[in-house]
N, C-alpha and C positions, 0 to 999 in steps of 0.2 A: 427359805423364801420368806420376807416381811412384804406385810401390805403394811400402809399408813393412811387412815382416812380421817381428816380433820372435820369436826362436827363445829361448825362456827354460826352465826344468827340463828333463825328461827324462819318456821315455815313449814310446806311441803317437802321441797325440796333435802334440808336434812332432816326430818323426820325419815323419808327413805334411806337416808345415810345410817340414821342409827339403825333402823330395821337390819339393812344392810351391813354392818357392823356386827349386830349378835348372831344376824343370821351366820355367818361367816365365823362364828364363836363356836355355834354348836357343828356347825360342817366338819371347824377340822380340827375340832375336839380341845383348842386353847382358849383362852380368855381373852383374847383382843377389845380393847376396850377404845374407844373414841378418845382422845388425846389424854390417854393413858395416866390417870388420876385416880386416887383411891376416892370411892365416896363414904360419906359420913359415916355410914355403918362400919364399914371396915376398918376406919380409923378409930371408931368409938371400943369395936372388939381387941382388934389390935390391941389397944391402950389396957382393957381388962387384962389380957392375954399377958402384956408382956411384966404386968402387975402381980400376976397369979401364979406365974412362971420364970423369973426376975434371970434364971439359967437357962433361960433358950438360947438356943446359939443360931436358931435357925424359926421363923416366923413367917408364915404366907397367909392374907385372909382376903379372899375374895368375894364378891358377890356374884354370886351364878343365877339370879333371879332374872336376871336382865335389868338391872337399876332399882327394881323396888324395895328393896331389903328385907325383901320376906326369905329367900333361902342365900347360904353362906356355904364357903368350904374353905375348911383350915387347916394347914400343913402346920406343925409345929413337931421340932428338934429340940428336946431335951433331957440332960441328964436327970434331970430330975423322976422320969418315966424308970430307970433302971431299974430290974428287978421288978417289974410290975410286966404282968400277962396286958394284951392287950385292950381285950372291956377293961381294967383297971386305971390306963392310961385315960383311955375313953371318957370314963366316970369322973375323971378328975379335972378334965376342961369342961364335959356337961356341966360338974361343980362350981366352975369357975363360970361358966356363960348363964350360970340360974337364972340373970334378972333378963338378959337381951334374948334368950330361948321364946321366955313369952310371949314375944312378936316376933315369932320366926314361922316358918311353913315347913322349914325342912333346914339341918345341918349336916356336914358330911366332914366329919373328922378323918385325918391323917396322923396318926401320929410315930414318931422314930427317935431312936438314942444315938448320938452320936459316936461316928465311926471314931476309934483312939487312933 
């Protein structure tokens, strides 16, 4: 099942579209995001991410705050991860997100090696 809800002008009216938007994010547990665009954050992590990580073959960075970019969750796929326990993976994107953690509320790393 896709919904599609277009948040266009300003006002009331879609100010309840966005409520209605994340509400409907947290309900059924995906990120649907209002005309589905990365915001600033996630492109600014992304960019660290795929800097720190140059062999991901696999990159997702979302904002789960609801727009403010205080909390983030990052799926990243790489070989690079091989032979590393999982906090060791962990610690290495922590490493990598040093400077943008400091204006963060909360991160939720994923991380996986890719299937051969």
């Amino acid at each position: 099942m896709q919904r599609m809800l277009a948040c266009k002008g300003s006002g009331t009216g879609v100010t309840a579209l966005r409520i209605l938007c994340r509400n409907q994010a947290a309900v059924l547990g995906q990120a649907w995001r209002c005309l589905s665009t990365q915001t600033d954050g996630e492109v600014r992590i992304a960019k660290v991410l795929r800097e720190k990580f140059p062999q991901a073959s696999s990159l997702k960075v979302v904002d789960i705050s609801g727009g403010c970019g205080a909390m983030y969750e990052v799926h990243i796929e790489s070989c690079e991860f091989n032979g590393k326990r999982t906090v060791q993976q962990h610690q290495l994107v922590n490493r990598a997100l040093k400077e943008e953690i400091q204006g963060m509320h909360g991160l939720r790393i994923f991380t996986d090696i890719p299937k051969q």
